[in-house]
Every structure is written in C-alpha cells, then in structure tokens.
C-alpha positions in Angstrom: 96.4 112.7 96.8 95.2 113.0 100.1 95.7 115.1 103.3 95.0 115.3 106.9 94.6 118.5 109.7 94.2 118.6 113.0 92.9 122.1 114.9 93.0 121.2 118.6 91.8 124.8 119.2 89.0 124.9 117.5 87.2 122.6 119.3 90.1 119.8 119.1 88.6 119.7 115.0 89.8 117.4 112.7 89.7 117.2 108.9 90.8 115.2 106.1 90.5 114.9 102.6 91.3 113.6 99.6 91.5 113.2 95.8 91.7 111.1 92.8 92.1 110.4 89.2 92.3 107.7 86.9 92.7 106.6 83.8 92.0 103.1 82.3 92.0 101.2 78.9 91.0 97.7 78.2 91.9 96.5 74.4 90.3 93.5 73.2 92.2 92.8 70.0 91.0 90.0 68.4 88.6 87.2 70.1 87.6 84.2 68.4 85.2 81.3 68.2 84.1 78.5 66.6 81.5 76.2 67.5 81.9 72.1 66.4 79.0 70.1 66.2 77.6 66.7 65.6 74.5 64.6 66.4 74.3 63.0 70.0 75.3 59.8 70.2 76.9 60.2 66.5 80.0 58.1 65.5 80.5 60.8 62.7 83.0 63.3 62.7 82.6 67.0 64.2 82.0 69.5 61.9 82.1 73.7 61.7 79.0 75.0 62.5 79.2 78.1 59.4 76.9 78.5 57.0 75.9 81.0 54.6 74.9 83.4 57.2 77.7 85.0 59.5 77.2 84.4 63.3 79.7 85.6 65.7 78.8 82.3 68.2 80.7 80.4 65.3 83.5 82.1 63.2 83.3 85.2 64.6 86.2 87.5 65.4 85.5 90.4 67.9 87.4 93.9 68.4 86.7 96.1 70.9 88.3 99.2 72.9 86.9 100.8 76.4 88.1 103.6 77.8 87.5 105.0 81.5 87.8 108.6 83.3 87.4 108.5 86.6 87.7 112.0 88.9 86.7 111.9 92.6 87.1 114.4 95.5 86.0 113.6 99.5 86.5 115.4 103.0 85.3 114.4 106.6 85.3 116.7 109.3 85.2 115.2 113.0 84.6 116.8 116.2 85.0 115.8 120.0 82.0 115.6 122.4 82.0 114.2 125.7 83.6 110.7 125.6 82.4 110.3 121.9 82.9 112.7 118.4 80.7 113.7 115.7 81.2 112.9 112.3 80.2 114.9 109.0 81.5 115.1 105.5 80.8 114.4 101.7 82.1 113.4 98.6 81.6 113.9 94.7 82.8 111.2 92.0 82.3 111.3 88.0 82.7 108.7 85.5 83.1 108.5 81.9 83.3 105.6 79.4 83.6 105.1 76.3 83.3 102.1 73.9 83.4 100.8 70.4 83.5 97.4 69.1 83.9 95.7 65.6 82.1 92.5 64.8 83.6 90.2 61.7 82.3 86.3 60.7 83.2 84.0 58.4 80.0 82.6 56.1 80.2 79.8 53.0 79.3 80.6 49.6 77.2 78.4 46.9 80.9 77.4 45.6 82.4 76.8 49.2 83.7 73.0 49.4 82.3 71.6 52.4 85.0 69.2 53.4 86.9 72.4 54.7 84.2 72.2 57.4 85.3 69.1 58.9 89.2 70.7 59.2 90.7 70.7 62.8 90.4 73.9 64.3 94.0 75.1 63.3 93.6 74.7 59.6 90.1 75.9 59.2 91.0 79.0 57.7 94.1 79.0 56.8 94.5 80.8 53.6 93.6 77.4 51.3 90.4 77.8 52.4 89.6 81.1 52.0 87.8 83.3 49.1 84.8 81.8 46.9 85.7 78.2 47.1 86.0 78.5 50.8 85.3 81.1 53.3 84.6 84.9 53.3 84.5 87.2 55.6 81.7 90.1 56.7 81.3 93.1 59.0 78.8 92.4 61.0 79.0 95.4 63.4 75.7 97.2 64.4 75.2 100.6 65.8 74.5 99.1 69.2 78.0 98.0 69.4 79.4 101.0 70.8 77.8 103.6 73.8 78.8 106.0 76.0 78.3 106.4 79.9 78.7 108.7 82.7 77.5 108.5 86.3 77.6 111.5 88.9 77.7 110.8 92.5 77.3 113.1 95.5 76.6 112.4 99.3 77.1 113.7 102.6 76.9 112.2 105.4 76.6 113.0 109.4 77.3 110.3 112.3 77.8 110.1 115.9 80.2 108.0 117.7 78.8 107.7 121.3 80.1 105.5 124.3 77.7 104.7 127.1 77.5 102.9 130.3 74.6 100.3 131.2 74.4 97.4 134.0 78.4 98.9 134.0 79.0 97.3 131.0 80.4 99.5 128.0 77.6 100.0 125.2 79.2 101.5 121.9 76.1 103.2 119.3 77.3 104.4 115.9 74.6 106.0 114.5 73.9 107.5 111.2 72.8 108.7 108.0 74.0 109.2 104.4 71.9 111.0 101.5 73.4 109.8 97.9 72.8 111.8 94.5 72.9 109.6 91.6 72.7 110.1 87.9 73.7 108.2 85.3 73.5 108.6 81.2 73.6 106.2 78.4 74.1 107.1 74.7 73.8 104.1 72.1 71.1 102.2 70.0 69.1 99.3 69.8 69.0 96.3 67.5 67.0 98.0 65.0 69.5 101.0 65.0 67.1 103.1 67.1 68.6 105.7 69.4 68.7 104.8 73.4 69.1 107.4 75.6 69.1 106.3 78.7 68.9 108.7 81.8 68.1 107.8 85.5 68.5 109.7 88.4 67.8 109.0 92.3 68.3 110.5 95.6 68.6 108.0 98.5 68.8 108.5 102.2 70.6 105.5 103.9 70.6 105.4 107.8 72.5 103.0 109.5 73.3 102.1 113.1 75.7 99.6 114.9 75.5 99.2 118.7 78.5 97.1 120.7 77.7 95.8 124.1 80.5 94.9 125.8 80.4 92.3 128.3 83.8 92.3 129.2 87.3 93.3 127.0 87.2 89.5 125.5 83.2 89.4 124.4 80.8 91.5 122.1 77.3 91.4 121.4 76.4 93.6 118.6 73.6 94.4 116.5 73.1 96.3 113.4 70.7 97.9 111.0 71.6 99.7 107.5 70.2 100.5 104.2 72.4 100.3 100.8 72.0 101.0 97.3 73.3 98.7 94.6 73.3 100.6 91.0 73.2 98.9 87.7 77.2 99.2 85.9 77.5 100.8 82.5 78.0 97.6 81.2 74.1 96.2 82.6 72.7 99.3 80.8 74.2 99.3 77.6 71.9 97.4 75.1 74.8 95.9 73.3 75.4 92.5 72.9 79.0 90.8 73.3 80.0 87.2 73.9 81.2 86.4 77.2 84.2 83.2 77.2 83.5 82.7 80.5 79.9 81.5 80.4 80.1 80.8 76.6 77.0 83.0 76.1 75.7 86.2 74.7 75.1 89.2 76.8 72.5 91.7 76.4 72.4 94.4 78.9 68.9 96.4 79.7 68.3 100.3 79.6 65.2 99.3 81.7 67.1 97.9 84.7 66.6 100.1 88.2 68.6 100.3 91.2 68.5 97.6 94.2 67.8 98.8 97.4 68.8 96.3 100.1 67.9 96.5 103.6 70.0 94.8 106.3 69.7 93.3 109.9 72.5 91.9 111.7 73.0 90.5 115.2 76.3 88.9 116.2 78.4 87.5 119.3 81.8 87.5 119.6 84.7 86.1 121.9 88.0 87.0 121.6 90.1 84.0 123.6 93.5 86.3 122.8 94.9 88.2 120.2 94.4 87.2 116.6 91.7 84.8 118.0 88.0 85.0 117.7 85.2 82.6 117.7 81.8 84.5 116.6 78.2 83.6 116.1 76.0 85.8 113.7 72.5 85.9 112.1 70.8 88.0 109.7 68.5 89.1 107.4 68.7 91.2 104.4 65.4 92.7 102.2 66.0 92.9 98.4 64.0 95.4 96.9 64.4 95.6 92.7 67.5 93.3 93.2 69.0 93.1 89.6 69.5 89.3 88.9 70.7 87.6 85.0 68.3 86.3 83.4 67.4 83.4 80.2 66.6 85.7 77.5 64.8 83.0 75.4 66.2 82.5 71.6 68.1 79.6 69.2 71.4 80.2 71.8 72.3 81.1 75.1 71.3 84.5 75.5 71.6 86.5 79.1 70.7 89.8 80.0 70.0 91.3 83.2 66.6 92.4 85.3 64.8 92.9 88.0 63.4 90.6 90.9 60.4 93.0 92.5 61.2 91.4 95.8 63.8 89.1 97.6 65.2 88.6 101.1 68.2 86.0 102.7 67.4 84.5 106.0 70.6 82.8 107.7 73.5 82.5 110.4 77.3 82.4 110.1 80.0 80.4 112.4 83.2 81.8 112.6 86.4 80.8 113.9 90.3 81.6 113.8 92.1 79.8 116.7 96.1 79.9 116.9 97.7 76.7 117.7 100.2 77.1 120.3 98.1 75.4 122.6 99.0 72.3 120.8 102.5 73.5 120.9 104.9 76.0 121.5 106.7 75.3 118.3 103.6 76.0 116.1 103.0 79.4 117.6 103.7 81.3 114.2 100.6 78.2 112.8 96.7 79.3 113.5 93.6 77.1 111.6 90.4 79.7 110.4 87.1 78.6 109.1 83.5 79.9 108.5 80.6 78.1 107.8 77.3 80.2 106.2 73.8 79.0 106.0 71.2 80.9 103.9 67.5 80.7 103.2 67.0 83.1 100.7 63.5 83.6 98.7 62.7 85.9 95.7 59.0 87.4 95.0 58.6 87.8 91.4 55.2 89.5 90.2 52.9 87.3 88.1 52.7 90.1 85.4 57.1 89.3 85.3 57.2 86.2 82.9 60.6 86.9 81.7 62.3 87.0 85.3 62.0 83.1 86.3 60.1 81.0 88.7 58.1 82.9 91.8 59.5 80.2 94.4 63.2 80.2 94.0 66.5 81.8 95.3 68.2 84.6 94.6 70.3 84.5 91.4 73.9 83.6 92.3 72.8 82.6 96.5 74.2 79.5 97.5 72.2 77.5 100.3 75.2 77.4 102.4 79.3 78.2 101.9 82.3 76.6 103.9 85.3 78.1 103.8 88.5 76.7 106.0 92.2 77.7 106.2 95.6 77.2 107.4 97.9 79.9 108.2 101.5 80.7 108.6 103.3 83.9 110.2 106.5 84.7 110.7 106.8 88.7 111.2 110.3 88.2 112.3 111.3 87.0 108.7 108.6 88.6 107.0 106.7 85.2 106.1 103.5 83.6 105.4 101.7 81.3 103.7 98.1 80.5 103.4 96.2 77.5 102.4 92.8 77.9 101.7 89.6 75.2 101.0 86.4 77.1 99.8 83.1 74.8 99.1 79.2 76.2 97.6 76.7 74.5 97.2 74.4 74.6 94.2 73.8 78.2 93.1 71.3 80.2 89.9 74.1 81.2 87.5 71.2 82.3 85.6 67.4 83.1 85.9 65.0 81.5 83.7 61.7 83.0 82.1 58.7 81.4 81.4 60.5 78.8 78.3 63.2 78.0 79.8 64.4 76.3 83.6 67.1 78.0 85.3 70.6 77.2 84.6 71.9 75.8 87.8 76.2 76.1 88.8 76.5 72.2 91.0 78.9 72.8 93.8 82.6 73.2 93.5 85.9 72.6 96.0 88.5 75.2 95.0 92.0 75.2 97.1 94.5 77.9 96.7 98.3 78.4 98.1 99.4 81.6 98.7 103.3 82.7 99.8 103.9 86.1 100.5 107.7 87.0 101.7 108.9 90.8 102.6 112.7 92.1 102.6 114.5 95.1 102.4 111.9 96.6 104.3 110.5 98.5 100.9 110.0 95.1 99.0 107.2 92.2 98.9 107.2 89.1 96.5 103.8 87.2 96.2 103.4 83.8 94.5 99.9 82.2 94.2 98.4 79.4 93.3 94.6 79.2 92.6 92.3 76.6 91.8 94.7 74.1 92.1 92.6 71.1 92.0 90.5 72.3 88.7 87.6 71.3 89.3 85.1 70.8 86.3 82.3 73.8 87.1 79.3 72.0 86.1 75.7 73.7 85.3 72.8 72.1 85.0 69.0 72.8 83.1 65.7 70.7 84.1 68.3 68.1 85.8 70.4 67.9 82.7 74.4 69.2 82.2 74.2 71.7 79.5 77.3 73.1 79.8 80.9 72.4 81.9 84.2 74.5 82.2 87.3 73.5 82.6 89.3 77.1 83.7 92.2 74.7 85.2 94.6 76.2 87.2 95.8 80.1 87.8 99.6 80.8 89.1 101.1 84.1 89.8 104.3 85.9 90.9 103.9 89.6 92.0 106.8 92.0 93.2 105.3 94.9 94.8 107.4 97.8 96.0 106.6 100.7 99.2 107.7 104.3 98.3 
C-alpha cells in the first residue's frame, strides 16, 4: 500500500509513504541422505555408511517448518530550495520467525545383516530391510532445533540535493546522513540443551555523499563516499545445526556473531556515446570492519558456521561497456553487446588471539580476484521482444574460511551461460522463459591443493507468466 501528495502551497511540499505486510512459510517435508563409502583406490564395492549410532550426514531424514511476519511502514517528505530540494523521512520494520525441525536416522542393531549395507540406494530401506534384522529408526531431535527471532528497525534520514556551477560545468552533491536503530532477539538452546538468549542492539549513523561533475551532457566524473551496515540473518544467529544440499555440509550458526560495518570509496568516469550507451571506468575501495565470513569449524565432517574477520578491505577497478550495434549496421539496431570486467585486491586482518577464523594473509571469504561478465542483447519494443545471452566467469574464490587445523576450502573458477526470452502482449501480459547454467559446469573446490568435493547442479529452465493489474 502506498501513497503520494503533493502541497504546492506549502512550500511546493511533497510527501509519500508507504506500507507493507507479509506473510511467508517454507515447508521442508522430508530431506534425505545417505552417504556411500569405500577405500581409495578400492576395487570393492560401495557400502552404507550406518552404524549403530544414528547420524543425520548418513540416513538421516529431516523435517522442518519456518514461518515469517514481516510489517513495515516508511514516509519521505521533500522540499524545494533554490535549484535543489531537501530530503527527510524515516521508516520502521519488524520481523518475526519462527522455526521447528525434527531430526530422524536410521542405525543397525547387533542382529542387522550387513549385506543390506551394500544395497543400491533405492532398496536400502525398503521394508525387507527394516526392524531388528535390518534397520531402525531414532529421533534424534535436540532442543536447539527450533528458535525464535525478531528484529526491529527504525531510521530517519535527512539529505540535500544541491546543483552547482564551477569552471561553468554542472557539479551535482547529494549529501547525507542516515541514523539506523537495530535490535534483534534470539530464543533457542545450545547443544547441551542450555538456554540462548541472544539480544543485540546498535544505533548507527551512516553519512553518505555522491558528487557528479559534469563535463558536458555525454560525460560524468563522480565520486562517492558512504558508510553501510551489514547485520547477521536469523539464520547466522541461531545455534542450530542443519545440513545444507548445496554444500553437502553442516551448518552451525553463532549467537556471538556482530554486525559489519563497511566503509566505501568510489570514483568513476563515464561517457555516454548515445542513448542506451555507456562506456565507464571506476575504482574503489571498501573497509570491512567485523565482516562476517563462514568458517571450518574443525570436527570428524564438514562443519561450517559463521564469524568474524576483525578487519578487511577490497582494493580494485571495474571496466564497463554497453555499445549498440547499428554502427555495424542498420539492420542490427534492435542488437547491442555489454560487458564488464572487475579486478580486486582484497586483504583480511585477522587478530593473532582469532585461531578459529583462518589464515592472517588471505582474501575475503567468497572475493573473487577478478569477474568478467559479457552479454548480447536483443530489443524489439515494437513487438514487445528480447532476448539475452549472457557469459559470466570468477576466478578462484574462499567458499569457506579455515581455522588453525584445517586450509581453506577453495571454489576453482567457473563459466556459466544463461538464455533468457522475455515476450509482452495484450499490453497486461509478460511470458519469460529461461535457461540457466546451460553448460553445467562441474563447481570444483579445492583443500591444501586437493579436490575435496565437486557439484554437479546441471542445468535450470524456467517458464513464468506474469500479469499487470
């Protein structure tokens, strides 16, 4: 729900608002896993790895329900001055979750028959197999397996829009600052069933300012200077431990973790040859203070959790490009070619008390050293058409932190190309169809120089039908 006012007599005052509620439920209804094993470089045949103690990693069967609230309200307020306007406003948002999950694993007895280990995953439990001679079944569900959340956030803001004229050139400043109230609460246990009550609060004050210099209507310098916050999610708080498909790991998150503060420098020049075009040339730097990273939590499996670098920063430039080509031909006017190229030097700071955070000389968890991205697009407004064809490349990237056991687990580059088609008609209707990942690339991480672990997501396809009211 939102709304918007305009009170030219009162100072040619504007204001706007809005508000918002929603409601969400994710239902996990039954995950599974079992882990095969045999010696390396073993002729033998795999085998289940489930034994007379029940381990979710290996015949373990996962339930789980979350449920989120989420109520926000925001106004802004401008006013005219001069050539430029004032700015002012604020903005209040709670969040609620709750969540609850049920643990269950298969174990062997003294009478199971250990042939049904070696069974192909489809007939390892079918009902043959199951009771004393075979396989039973235990809740293994602990008190940390469900927790409650809520975050309140409140901030106001005030800003100034202001035009100038230097050397007669145009010279833009947006100038500002924005004072955040954050709280957030944490009900659940630990592992030995001990209560966590987790409560952090934190008032910020983030100035920013952006200044344009305009050297004519087709070319920008600008340079720029904020501060941001990045909070830990409910999910990075909450002590309890799921497994994650994805990464084929245990999770653990941390009731210790603290909010990043990030500090940011920008300075970029810009040509726009005409419209749609632009060829740009940028570089920055960006000060990590507390940046939250995932860590190596040292134990018989993969085990992650989450903490906190004491310092980091990223040093690097960016080339862009988006360039339409009719000036190859007339006929491929509705054809452009986009690409970026990013470079990045980034460094974290770890203290030499912090054993369980990684290395001291390293990059940031998840920072590639550089990223290329490059596209070809297609539009056709009069028929409502376009297609995009897209080629993203990383290099070789912490997908997570070690500690003082273990090296860090290293992602090895990746090409990914996706297709995209979106066509409009009927004015009120949109059909998308996409294709992602169509190459399927293995993703590929590495340990001390050694693959530990590859995926093989394969490909993603889509159809969406999305309609305007």
């Amino acid at each position: 729900l939102m709304g918007e006012h305009a009170f030219p007599s009162v100072f040619g005052l504007k204001w706007d608002w809005r508000a918002s509620y929603s409601v969400s439920e994710r239902e996990e209804p039954d995950y599974r896993r079992v882990i095969y094993a045999r010696e390396i470089n073993s002729a033998d045949p795999f085998v289940a790895n489930i034994s007379f103690v029940p381990n979710p990693s290996s015949g373990g069967r996962f339930f789980a329900n979350m449920n989120d609230d989420i109520r926000s309200l925001a106004t802004d307020f401008s006013v005219p001055i001069a050539t430029g306007k004032i700015k002012l406003g604020g903005m209040h948002q709670r969040s609620e979750r709750d969540f609850t999950a049920r643990n269950f694993a298969f174990k062997t007895t003294a009478q199971t028959n250990s042939t049904f280990l070696y069974s192909a995953l489809e007939d390892l439990f079918v009902e043959e197999h199951l009771g004393d001679r075979g396989f039973v079944i235990d809740e293994i569900t602990n008190k940390s397996d469900k927790y409650d959340a809520n975050e309140k956030l409140s901030a106001g803001y005030l800003m100034f829009d202001l035009p100038f004229q230097i050397w007669q050139k145009n010279l833009r400043m947006i100038a500002g600052v924005r004072v955040e109230s954050n709280e957030q609460k944490l009900n659940s246990f630990d592992l030995q069933d001990r209560p966590v009550a987790v409560k952090v609060k934190n008032t910020d004050v983030l100035p920013a300012m952006n200044l344009t210099y305009s050297f004519s209507d087709a070319a920008n310098l600008r340079a720029a200077y904020s501060r941001t916050v990045s909070r830990p999610e409910f999910r990075e708080l909450a002590p309890f431990a799921f497994y994650d498909f994805s990464t084929l790991s245990v999770i653990y998150g941390n009731p210790e973790l603290r909010r990043a503060l990030v500090t940011n420098y920008d300075l970029r020049f810009e040509v726009f040859p005409s419209v749609g075009e632009i060829f740009s040339a940028s570089v920055f730097y960006k000060n990590f203070d507390d940046a939250i990273e995932e860590v190596i939590v040292p134990t018989t499996e993969l085990t992650r959790s989450f903490g906190n670098a004491e310092r980091a920063k990223n040093f690097g430039f960016e080339l862009e490009a988006r360039k339409s080509l009719d000036f190859v031909s007339k006929k491929l006017a509705n054809f452009s070619a986009t690409g970026n190229y990013t470079w990045v030097d980034s460094k974290v700071n770890v203290a030499a008390s912090n054993s369980a955070i990684g290395k001291k000389n390293r990059r940031l968890q998840g920072q590639s050293p550089y990223m290329i991205n490059f596209g070809m697009l297609y539009n056709n407004f009069n028929f409502g058409t376009s297609v995009s064809v897209l080629y993203n490349r990383f290099g070789e990237r912490i997908a997570q932190v070690g500690s003082l056991y273990d090296a860090d687990i290293v992602e090895q580059p990746r090409d990914l190309f996706d297709v995209t088609l979106t066509q409009n008609f009927a004015t009120r209707y949109e059909i998308k169809i996409s294709a992602k990942d169509i190459w399927g690339k293995e993703q590929v991480f590495v340990q001390d120089g050694r693959k530990v672990k590859g995926n093989l997501k394969g490909s993603t396809y889509s159809v969406g039908l999305s309609v305007k009211l």
